[in-house]
C-alpha positions as CSV (number, residue, x, y, z in Angstrom):
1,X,0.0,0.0,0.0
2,X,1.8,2.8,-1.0
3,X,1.3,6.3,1.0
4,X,-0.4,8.5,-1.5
5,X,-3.5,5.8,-1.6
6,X,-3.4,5.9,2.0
7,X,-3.4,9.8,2.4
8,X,-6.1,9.9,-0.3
9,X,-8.5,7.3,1.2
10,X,-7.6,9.5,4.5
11,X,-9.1,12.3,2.7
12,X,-11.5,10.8,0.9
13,X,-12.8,9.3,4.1
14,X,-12.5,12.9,5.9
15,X,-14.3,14.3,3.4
16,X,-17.4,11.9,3.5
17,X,-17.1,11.9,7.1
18,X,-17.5,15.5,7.0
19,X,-20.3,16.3,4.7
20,X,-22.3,13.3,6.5
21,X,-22.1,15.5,9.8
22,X,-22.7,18.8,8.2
23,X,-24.8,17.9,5.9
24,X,-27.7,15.3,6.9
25,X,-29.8,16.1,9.8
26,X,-29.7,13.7,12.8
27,X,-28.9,13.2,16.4
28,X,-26.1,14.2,17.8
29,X,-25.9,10.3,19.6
30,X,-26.2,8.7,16.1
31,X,-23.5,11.0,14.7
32,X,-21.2,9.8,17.3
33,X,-22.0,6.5,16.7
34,X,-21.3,6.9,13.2
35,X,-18.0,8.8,13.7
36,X,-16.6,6.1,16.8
37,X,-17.4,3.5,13.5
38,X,-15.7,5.1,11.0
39,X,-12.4,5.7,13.0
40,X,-12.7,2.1,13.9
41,X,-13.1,1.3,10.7
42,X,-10.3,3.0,9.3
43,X,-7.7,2.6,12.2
44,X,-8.5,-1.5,11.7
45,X,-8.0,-0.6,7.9
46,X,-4.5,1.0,8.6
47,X,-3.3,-1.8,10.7
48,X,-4.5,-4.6,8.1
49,X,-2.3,-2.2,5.4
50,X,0.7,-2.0,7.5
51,X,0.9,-5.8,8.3
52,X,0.3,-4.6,12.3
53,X,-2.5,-7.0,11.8
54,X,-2.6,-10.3,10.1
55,X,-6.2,-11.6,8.6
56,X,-5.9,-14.3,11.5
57,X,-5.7,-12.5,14.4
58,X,-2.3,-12.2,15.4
59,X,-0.7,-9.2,16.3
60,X,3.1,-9.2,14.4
61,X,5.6,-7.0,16.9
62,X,9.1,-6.3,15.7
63,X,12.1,-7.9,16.7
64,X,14.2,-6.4,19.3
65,X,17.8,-7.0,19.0
């Protein structure tokens, strides 16, 4: 994953995120539901990119020499 697709989707998801919020009237308790999902969603998203996070669960650390 290279970094510009990352800072794009970063963006793009902002964006969305954004507009969502400002834009479409509803309560402020479902907006933060929707926001709390979305960062989950794209922090889990990072990790899975970086290889912090393998598709089976394990967490991979670096080796300390």
């Amino acid at each position: 994953m290279s970094l510009i697709t990352v800072v794009l989707t970063l963006i793009v998801v902002g964006v969305l995120l954004w507009l969502v919020n400002n834009y479409i009237p509803m309560a402020g308790s479902i907006k933060t539901i929707l926001n709390i999902v979305v960062v989950i969603a794209v922090v889990l998203w990072l990790l899975y990119g970086f290889g912090v996070l393998s598709h089976s669960g394990e967490i991979r650390l670096p080796v300390v020499k």
